[in-house]
C-alpha positions as CSV (number, residue, x, y, z in Angstrom):
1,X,-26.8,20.0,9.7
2,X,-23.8,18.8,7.9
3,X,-20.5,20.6,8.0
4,X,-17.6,20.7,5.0
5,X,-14.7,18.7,6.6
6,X,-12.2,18.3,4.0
7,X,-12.6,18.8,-0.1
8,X,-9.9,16.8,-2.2
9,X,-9.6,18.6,-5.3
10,X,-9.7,17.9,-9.2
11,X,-7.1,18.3,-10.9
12,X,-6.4,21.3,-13.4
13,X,-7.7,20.8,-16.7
14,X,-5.2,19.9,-19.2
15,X,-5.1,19.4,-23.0
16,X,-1.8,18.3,-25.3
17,X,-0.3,20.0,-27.1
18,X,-1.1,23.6,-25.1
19,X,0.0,25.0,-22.2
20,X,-1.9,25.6,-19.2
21,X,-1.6,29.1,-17.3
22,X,-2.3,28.7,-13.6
23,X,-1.9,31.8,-11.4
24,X,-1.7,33.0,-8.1
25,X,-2.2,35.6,-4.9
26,X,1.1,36.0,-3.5
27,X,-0.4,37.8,-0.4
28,X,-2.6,34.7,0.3
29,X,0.1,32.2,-1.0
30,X,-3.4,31.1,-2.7
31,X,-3.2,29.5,-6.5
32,X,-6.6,29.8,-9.0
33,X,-6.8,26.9,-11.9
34,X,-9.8,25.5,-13.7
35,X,-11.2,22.2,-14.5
36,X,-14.4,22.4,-16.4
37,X,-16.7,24.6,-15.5
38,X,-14.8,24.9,-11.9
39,X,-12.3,27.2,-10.5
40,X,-10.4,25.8,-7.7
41,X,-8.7,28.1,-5.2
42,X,-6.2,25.9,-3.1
43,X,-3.8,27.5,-0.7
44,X,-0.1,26.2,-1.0
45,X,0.8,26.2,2.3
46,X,-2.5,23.5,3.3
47,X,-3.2,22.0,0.2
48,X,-6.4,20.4,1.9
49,X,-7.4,24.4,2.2
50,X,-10.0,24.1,-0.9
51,X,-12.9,26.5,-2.3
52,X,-14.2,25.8,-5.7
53,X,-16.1,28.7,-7.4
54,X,-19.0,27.1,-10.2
55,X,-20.6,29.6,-11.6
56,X,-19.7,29.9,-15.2
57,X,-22.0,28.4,-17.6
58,X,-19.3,27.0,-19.7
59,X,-15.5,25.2,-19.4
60,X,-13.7,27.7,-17.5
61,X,-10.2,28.5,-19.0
62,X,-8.0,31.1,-17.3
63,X,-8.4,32.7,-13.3
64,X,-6.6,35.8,-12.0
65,X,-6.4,37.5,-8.9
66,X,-6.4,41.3,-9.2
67,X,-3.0,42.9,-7.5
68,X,-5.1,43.5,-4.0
69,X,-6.2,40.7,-4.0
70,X,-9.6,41.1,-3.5
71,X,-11.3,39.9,-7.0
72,X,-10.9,37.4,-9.2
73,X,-11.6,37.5,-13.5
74,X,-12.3,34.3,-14.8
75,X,-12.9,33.6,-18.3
76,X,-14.6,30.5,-20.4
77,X,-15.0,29.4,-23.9
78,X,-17.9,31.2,-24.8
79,X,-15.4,34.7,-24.3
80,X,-17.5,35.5,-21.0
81,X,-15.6,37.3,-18.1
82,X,-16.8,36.8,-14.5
83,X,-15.3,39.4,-12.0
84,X,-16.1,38.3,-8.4
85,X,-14.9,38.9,-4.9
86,X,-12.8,36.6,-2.9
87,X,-14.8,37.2,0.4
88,X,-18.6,36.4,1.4
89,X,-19.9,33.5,-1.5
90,X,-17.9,35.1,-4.1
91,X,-20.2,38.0,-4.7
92,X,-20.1,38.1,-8.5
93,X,-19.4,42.1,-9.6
94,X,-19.4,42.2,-13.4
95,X,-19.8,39.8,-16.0
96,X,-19.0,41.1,-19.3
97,X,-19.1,39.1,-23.2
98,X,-15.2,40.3,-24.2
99,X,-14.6,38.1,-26.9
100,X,-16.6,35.8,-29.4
101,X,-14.6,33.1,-28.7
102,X,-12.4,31.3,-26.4
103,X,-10.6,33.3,-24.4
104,X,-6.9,31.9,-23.6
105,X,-5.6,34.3,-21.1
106,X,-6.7,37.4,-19.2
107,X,-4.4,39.7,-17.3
108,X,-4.6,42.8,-15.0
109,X,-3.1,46.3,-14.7
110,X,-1.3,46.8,-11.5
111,X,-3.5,49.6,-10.6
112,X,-6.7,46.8,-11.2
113,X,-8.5,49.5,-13.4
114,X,-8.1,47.6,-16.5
115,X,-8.1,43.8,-17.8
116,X,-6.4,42.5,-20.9
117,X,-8.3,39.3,-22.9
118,X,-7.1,37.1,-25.1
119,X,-7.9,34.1,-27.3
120,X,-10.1,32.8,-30.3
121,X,-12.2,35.8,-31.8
122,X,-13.6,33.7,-34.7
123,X,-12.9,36.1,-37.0
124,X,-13.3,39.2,-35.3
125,X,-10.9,40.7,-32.5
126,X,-8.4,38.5,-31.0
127,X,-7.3,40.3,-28.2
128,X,-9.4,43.5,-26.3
129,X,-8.5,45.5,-23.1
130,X,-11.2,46.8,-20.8
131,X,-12.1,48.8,-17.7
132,X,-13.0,46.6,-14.8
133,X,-15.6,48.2,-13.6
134,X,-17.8,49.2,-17.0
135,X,-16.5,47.0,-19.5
136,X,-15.7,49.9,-22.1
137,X,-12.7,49.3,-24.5
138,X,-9.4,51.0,-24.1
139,X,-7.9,50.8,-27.3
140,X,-7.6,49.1,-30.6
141,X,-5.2,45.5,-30.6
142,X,-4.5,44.7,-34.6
143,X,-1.6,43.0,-35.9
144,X,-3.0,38.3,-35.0
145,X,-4.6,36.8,-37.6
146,X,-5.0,33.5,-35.8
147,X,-5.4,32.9,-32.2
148,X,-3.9,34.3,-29.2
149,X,-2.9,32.2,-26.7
150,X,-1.1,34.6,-24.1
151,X,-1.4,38.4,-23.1
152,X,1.1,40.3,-20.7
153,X,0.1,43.8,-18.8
154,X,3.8,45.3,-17.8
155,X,3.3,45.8,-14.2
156,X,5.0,49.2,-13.7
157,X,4.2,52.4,-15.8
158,X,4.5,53.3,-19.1
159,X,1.8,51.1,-19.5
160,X,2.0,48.2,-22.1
161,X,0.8,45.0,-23.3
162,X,2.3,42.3,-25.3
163,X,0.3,39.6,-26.8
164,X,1.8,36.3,-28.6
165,X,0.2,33.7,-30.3
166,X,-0.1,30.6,-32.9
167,X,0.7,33.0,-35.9
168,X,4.9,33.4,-34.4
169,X,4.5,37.2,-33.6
170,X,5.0,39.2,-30.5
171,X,3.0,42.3,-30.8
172,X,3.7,44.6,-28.4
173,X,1.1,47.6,-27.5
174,X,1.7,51.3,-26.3
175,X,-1.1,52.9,-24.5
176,X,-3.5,53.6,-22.8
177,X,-5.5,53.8,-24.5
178,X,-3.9,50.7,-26.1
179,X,-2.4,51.3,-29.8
180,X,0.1,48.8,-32.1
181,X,3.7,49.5,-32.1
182,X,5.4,47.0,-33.5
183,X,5.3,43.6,-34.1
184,X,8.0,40.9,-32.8
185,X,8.8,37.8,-35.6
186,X,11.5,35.9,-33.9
187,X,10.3,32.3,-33.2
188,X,9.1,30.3,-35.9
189,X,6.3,28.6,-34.3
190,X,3.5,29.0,-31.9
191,X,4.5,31.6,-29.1
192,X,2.8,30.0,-26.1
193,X,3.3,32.4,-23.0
194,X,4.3,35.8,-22.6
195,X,4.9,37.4,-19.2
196,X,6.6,40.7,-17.7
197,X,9.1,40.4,-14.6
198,X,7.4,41.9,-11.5
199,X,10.1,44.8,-11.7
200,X,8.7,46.0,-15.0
201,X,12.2,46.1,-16.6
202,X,12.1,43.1,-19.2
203,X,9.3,40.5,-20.3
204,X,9.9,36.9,-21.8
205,X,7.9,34.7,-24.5
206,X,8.4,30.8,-24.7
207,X,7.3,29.2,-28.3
208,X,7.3,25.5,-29.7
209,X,10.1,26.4,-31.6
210,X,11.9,25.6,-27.8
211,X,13.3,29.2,-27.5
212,X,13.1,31.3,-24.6
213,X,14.0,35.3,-26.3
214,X,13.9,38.5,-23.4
215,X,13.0,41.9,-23.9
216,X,13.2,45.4,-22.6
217,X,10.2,46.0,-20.8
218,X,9.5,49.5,-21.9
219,X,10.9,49.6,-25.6
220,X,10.3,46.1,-26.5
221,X,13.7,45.7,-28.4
222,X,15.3,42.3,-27.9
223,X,17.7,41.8,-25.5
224,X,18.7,37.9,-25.4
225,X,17.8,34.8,-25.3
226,X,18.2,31.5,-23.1
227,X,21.3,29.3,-23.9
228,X,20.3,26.6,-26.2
229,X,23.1,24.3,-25.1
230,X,21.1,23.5,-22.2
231,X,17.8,24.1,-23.4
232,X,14.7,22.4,-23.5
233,X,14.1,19.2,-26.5
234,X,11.0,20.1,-27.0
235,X,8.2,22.8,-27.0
236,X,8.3,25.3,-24.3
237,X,4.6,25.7,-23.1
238,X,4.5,28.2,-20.2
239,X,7.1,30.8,-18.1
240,X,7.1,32.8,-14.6
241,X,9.5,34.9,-12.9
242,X,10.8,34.6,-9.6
243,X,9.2,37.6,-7.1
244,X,13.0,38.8,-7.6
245,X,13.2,39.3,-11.7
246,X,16.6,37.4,-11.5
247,X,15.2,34.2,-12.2
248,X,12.7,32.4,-14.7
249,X,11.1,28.9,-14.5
250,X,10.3,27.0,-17.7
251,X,8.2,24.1,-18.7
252,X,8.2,21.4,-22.1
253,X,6.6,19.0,-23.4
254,X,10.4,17.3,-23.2
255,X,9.1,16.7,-19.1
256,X,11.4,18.5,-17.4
257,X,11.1,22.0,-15.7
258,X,14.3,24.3,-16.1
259,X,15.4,27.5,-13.5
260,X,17.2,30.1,-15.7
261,X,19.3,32.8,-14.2
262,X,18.3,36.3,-16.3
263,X,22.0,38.3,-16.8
264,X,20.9,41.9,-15.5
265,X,21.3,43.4,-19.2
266,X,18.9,40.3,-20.4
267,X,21.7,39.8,-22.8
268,X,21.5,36.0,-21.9
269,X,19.6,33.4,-19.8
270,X,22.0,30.7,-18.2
271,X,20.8,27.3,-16.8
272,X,20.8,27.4,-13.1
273,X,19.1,23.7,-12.7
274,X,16.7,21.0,-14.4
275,X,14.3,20.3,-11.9
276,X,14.3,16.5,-11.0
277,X,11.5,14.6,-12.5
278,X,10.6,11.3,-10.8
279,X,8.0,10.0,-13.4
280,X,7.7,7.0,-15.3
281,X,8.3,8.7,-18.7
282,X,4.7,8.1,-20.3
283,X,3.1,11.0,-22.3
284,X,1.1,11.9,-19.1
285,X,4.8,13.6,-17.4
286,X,5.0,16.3,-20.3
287,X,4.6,19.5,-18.5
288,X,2.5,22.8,-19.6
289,X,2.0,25.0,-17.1
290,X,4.0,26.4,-13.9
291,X,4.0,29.3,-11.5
292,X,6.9,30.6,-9.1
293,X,5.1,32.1,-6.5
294,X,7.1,33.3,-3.2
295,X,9.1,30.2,-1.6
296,X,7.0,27.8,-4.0
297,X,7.8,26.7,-8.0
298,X,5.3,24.5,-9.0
299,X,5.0,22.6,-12.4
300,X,1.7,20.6,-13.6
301,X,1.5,17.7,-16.0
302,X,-0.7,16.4,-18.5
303,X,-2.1,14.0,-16.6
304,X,-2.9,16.8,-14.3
305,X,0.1,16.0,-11.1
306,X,0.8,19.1,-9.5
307,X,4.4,19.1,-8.0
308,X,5.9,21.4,-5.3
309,X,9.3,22.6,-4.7
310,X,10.8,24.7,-2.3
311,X,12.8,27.8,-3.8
312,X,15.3,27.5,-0.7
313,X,16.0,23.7,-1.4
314,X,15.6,22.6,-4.7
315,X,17.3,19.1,-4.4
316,X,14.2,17.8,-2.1
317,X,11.9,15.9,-3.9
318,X,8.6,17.7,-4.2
319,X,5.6,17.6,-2.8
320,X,3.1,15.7,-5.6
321,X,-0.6,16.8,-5.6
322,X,-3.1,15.5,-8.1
323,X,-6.7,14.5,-8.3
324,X,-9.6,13.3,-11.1
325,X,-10.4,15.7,-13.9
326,X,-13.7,13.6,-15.2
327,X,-16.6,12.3,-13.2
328,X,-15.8,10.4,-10.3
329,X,-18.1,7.3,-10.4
330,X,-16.8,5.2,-7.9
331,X,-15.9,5.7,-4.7
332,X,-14.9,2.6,-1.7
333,X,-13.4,2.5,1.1
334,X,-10.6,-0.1,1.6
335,X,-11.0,-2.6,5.3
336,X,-7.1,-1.5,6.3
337,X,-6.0,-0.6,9.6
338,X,-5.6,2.8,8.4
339,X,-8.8,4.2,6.4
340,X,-8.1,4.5,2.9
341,X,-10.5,5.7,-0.1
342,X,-10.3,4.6,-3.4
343,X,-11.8,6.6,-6.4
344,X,-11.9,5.8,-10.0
345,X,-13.7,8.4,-13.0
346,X,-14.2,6.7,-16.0
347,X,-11.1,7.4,-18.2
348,X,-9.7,4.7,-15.7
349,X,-7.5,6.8,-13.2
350,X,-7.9,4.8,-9.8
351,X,-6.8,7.4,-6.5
352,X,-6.2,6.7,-3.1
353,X,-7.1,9.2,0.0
354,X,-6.1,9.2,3.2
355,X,-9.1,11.2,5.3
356,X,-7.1,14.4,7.3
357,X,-3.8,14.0,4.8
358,X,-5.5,13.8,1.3
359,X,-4.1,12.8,-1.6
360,X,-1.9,9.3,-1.3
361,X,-1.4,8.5,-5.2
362,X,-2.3,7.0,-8.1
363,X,-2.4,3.5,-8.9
364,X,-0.9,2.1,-11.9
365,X,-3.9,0.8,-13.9
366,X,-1.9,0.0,-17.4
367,X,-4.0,-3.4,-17.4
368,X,-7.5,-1.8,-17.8
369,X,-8.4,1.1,-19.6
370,X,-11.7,2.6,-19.0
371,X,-13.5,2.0,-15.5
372,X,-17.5,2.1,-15.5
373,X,-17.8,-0.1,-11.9
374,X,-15.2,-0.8,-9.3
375,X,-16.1,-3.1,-5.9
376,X,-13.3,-3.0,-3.4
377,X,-12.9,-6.2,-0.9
378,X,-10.5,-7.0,2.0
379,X,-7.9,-8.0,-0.3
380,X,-8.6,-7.1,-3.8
381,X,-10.7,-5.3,-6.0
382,X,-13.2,-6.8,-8.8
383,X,-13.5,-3.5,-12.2
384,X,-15.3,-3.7,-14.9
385,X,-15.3,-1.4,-18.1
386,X,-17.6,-0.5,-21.0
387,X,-16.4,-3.9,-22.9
388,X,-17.6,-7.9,-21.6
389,X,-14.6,-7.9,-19.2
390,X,-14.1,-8.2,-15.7
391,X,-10.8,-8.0,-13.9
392,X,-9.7,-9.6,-10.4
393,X,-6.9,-7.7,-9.2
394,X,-5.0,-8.4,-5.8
395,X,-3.6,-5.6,-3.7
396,X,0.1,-5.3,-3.3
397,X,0.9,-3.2,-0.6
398,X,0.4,0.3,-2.6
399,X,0.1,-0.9,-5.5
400,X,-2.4,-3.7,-7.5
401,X,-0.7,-7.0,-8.7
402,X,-1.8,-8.3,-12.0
403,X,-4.9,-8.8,-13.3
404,X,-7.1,-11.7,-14.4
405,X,-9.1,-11.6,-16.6
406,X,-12.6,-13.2,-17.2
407,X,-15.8,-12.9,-19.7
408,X,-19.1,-12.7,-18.8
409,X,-20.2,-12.7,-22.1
410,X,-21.8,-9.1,-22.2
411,X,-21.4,-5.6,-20.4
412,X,-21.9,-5.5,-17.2
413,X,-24.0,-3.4,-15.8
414,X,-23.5,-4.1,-11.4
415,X,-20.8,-5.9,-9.6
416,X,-21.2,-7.2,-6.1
417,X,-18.9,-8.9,-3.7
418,X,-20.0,-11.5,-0.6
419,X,-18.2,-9.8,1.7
420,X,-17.2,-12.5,3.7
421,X,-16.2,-14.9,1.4
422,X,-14.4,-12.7,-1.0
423,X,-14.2,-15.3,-4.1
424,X,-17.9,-15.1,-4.3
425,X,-19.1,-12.2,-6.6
426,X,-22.7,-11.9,-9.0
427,X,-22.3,-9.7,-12.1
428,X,-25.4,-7.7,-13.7
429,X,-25.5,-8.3,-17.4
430,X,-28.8,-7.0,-19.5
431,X,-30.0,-10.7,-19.7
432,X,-29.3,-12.1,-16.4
433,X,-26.7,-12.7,-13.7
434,X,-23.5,-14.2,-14.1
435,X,-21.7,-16.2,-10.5
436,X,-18.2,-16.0,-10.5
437,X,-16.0,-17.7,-7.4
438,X,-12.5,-16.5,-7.8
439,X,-10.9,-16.3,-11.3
440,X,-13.8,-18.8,-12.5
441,X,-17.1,-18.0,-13.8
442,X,-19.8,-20.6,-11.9
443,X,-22.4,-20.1,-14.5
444,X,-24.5,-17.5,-16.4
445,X,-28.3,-17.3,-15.7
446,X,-30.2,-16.1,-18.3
447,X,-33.7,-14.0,-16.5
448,X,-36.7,-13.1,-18.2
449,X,-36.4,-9.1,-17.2
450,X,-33.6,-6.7,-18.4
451,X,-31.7,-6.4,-15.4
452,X,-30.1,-3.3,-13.8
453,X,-28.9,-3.6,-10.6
454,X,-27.6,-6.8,-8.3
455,X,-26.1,-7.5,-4.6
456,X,-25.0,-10.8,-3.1
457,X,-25.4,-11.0,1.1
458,X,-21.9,-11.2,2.7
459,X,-22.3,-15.2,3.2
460,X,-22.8,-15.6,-0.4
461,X,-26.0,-17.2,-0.1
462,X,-28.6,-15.0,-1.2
463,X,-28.9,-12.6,-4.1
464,X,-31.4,-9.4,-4.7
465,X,-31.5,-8.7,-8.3
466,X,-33.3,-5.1,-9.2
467,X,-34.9,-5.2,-12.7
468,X,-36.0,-2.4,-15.2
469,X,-39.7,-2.9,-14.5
470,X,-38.9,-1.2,-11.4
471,X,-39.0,-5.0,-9.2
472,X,-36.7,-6.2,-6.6
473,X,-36.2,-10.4,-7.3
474,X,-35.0,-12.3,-4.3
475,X,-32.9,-15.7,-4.9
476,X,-31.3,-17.9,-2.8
477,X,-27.9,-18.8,-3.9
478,X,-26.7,-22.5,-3.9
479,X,-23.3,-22.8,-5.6
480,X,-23.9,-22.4,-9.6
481,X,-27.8,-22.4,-9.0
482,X,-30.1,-19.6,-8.1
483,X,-33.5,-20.0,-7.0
484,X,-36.3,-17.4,-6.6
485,X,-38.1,-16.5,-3.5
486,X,-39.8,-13.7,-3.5
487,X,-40.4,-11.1,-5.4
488,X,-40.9,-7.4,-3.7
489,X,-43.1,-4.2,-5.4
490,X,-42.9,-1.2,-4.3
491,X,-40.3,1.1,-6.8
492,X,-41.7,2.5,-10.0
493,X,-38.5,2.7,-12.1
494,X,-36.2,1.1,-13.1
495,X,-33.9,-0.6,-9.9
496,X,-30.4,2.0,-9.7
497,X,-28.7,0.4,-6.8
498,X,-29.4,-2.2,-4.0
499,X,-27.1,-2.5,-1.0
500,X,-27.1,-4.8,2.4
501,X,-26.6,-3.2,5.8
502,X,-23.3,-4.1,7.4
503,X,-25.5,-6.5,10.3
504,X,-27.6,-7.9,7.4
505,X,-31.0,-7.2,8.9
506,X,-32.1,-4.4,5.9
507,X,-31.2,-3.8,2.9
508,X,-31.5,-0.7,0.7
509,X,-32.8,0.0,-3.1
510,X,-33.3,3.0,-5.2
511,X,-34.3,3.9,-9.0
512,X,-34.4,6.4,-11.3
513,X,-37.7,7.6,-10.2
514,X,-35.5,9.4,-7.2
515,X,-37.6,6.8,-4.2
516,X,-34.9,5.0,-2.1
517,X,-36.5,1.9,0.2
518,X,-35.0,0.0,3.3
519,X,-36.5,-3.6,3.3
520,X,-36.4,-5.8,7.0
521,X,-34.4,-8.8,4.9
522,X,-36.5,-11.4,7.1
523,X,-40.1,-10.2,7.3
524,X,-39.8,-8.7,3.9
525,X,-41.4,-5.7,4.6
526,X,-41.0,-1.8,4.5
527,X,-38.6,-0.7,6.9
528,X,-38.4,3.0,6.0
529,X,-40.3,4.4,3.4
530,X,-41.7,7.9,1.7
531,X,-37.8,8.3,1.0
532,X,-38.9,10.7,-1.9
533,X,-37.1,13.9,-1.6
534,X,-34.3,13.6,-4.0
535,X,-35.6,15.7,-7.1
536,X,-33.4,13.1,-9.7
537,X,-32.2,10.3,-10.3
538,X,-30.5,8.2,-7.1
539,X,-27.1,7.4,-8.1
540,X,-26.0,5.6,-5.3
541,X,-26.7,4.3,-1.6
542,X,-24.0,4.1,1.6
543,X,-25.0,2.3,5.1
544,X,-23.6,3.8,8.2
545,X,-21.0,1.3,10.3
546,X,-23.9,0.5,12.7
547,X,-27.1,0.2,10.4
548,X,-29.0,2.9,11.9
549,X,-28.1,5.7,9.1
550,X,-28.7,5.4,5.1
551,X,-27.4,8.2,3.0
552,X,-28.6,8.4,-0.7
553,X,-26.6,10.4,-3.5
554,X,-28.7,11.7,-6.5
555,X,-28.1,13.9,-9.7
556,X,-29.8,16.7,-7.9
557,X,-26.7,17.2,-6.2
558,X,-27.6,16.4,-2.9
559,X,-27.1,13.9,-0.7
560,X,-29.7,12.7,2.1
561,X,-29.5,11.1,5.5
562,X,-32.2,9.0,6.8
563,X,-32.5,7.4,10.4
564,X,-34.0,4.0,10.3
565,X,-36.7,4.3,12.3
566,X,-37.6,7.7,12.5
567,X,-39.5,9.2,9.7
568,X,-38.1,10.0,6.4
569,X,-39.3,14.0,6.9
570,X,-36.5,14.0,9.6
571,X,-33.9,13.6,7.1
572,X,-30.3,15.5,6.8
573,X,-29.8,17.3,3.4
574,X,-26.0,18.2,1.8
575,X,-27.3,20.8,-0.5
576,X,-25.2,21.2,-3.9
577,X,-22.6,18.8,-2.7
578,X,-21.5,18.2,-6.8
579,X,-22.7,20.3,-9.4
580,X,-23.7,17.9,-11.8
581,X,-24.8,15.0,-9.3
582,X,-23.6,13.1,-6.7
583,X,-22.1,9.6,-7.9
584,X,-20.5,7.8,-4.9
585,X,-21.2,7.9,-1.3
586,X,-19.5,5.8,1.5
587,X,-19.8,6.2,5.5
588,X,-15.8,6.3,7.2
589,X,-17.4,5.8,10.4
590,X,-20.3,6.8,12.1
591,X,-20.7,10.8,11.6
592,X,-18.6,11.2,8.5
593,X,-19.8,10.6,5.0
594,X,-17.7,10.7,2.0
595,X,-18.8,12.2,-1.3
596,X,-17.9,12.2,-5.0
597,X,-19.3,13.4,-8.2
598,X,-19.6,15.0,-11.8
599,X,-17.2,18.2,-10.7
600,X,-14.3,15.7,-10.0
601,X,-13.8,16.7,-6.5
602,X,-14.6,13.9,-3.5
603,X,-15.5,15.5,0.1
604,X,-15.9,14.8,3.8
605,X,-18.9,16.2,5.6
606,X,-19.0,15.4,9.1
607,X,-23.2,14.9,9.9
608,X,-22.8,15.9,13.9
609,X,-23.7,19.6,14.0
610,X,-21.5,21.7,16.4
């Protein structure tokens, strides 16, 4: 059976022009945020240390941890609250429909009793407080007539609750059970966050107006604000407070993060230090959310980069954490000395992984946009998108050099490399095959079958071409000429993915009728078949170093491992390794496989069992 060895997270899901609020468990040093229907737990300390929690039926948007630390609320867009344990498979305790729409933020009592909501009621209420454990109201919250983006429970008694949103009031909530006292009209745009300091004494709201305005915790009378000679150029999306109360951290969409030191009266917040930022200035950098939590600040971006900083040294640069927040289609593995992955999701954001460290950064892919295919060689990597283009890019040390560019005409739909002559390359179009050798494109064959699927042999001299009627074409390849061979019948859908074994003896094909076959490339015959227990479509194929293992990825979710040569009934099976379907699969070595799929995350199983 294969075991979990390492999951490299998404990144947090992020949207402009709001702010994101992440939280965390400060016993733990855990931190909860959400990218689609995901919540991803991810310890601070090891940020390899991931567990990802899928059962919401819709886009999750807000996770807590209840003050023990023993449960988590998560929320969605459909105004659902999950309440499920931390410990053994995240035993789900309550699920309850709060509001009717969106929720924004949820927060809990410090006794964990109760749970504030917040968002989009579509009319009806924006903003309800519950008990945990039977989901009955505690009190009436009126005084938003448009969404609520933030809620606040004060964390020492007299209970209260402050709520802020995109109609510029502060309403602030005496109870339980929960009543309106007063309402609070000092910014003059959206209030984005609200939250109490962990001593009770004061809370804080940020707006879009770029103030920051403090109040007494208990009365809710205004105390100050923060100094607006220093202040943010743009809007303030999200707040916390050090573990102390003496401190605040800010974010804006200016893309800078700002430590404020709170005057004990909260008669005044004065800069303490604008956190470095080492970005390249695009619209990606702005910042919306953040979270002091004990020796840690962090601060996330829009393009989903999750930076680390030490409280006790702030001038060292941080530690930068990110990952893909779409579908990871592609996933390869770079020939270095030292094993490098390569992942690319279709909104074009191309990541490299080192196995055992993780995340290694971004490449800067200015030159192409959207990435449907991606084929890595010892020196270079050949992309495609969704237009007629295909780029050859070199690899520059860490980063790729510049593109060229070539048309074949139409979209492509596969992309292989010879492996050992890396000029050579065959691109699947709908009508045919088109030879490029380096930057030049040898000719276009035009083939009587919609094609779906193609792979060239490392030498460059033969070509298998997989067709919609479910038919695997052989051609020998003779510089712009190809010649047919043979032609093989055995699939009955359409051709998904075809794939040489490293020694070149076999080679693999799958469809969308969920059947994967190895061929003997000499004899022509079955190799290993009845390869049939996928329940969907195979997405993709990966040959183990040696040729003796072939692992197929599906939209089931799983992924399978046959041995060549034994029967297919003794296969391995990764259960649920991707909700949504598993798109790419590559072997590092021998016993570990890599993964990557719809929920954005890419893992390492190891296939020897302890």
């Amino acid at each position: 059976m294969a075991t979990l060895l390492e999951t490299y997270a998404c990144a947090p899901s992020t949207e402009r022009g709001r702010g994101i609020l992440i939280s965390g468990d400060s016993k733990s040093n855990n931190i909860l945020y959400c990218t689609g229907r995901s919540v991803i737990i991810r310890n601070l300390e090891n940020p390899l240390q991931v567990s990802v929690y899928s059962e919401h039926a819709y886009p999750v948007t807000v996770a807590r941890y209840s003050p023990n630390g023993e449960w988590i609320a998560s929320a969605d867009v459909s105004g659902t609250v999950r309440i499920w344990g931390t410990h053994n498979d995240y035993v789900l305790k309550n699920e309850f429909r709060v509001l009717s729409g969106r929720i924004d933020d949820l927060q809990w009592s410090f006794d964990g009793m109760r749970i504030v909501a917040c968002g989009d009621g579509k009319g009806k209420s924006f903003v309800r407080a519950f008990m945990w454990d039977s989901g009955s109201t505690v009190g009436d919250f009126d005084g938003h007539s448009r969404r609520v983006l933030s809620c606040a429970f004060k964390p020492t008694r007299p209970f209260r609750i402050v709520t802020c949103g995109e109609d510029f009031l502060a309403n602030f909530y005496d109870g339980p059970p929960f009543k309106f006292n007063m309402s609070i009209r000092d910014h003059s745009n959206f209030v984005n966050c609200v939250r109490f300091s962990p001593d009770g004494s004061k809370f804080i709201t940020v707006s879009s107006d770029r103030k920051g305005i403090i109040y007494d915790g208990k009365t809710g009378n205004k105390l100050g604000e923060l100094s607006s000679e220093d202040g943010h150029k743009g809007s303030i999306y999200a707040v916390s407070w050090s573990p102390d109360s003496k401190q605040v951290l800010t974010v804006s969409a200016d893309k800078s993060a700002k430590i404020w030191d709170i005057v004990d009266d909260g008669s005044s917040g004065i800069l303490h230090k604008t956190l470095s930022c080492t970005e390249s200035g695009e619209v990606e950098d702005m910042l919306v959310g953040c979270l002091w939590q004990n020796d840690f600040l962090l601060t996330i971006s829009l393009g989903g980069t999750i930076n680390l900083y030490s409280a006790k040294d702030l001038d060292k640069s941080p530690l930068s954490i990110s990952g893909h927040m779409k579908n990871v289609t592609i996933l390869t593995l770079l020939k270095r000395s030292e094993k490098m992955l390569l992942t690319s999701s279709y909104d074009g954001v191309i990541i490299r992984w080192i196995p055992g460290k993780g995340y290694d950064g971004k490449f800067d892919n200015k030159q192409f946009g959207l990435i449907k295919l991606l084929v890595a060689g010892e020196d270079g990597v050949i992309a495609s998108g969704f237009d007629n283009k295909v780029y050859r890019v070199p690899l520059e040390g860490d980063n790729l050099g510049p593109a060229e560019i070539l048309d074949v005409g139409s979209q492509p739909k596969d992309l292989s490399l010879a492996l050992g002559h890396p000029d050579l390359a065959i691109v699947a179009i709908e009508s045919g095959v088109v030879l490029l050798n380096g930057s030049k494109v040898l000719s276009t064959v035009k083939l009587d079958f919609i094609v779906t699927a193609a792979a060239l042999s490392p030498d460059g001299s033969e070509a298998i071409v997989g067709g919609q009627d479910g038919k695997l074409r052989i051609y020998s390849v003779s510089g712009d000429t190809i010649t047919e061979q043979t032609v093989l019948e055995k699939h009955r859908g359409a051709i998904t993915v075809i794939k040489y074994s490293p020694d070149v003896t076999m080679f693999a094909s799958a469809d969308l009728n969920r059947e994967a076959v190895v061929w003997d490339r000499a004899s022509k015959e079955v190799k290993l078949n009845n390869m049939l227990f996928n329940t969907a479509r195979i997405n993709n194929l990966a040959w183990s170093p040696d040729s003796t293992l072939v692992a197929t990825g599906s939209l089931d979710t799983c992924v399978i491992i046959y041995e060549v040569g034994k029967p297919a009934s003794s296969r391995r099976t990764i259960k649920g390794a991707h909700i949504g379907g598993v798109y790419g699969l590559t072997f590092i070595d021998q016993d570990r496989v890599v993964s990557s799929g719809e929920d954005g995350c890419v893992r390492l199983w190891n296939l020897i069992s302890e």
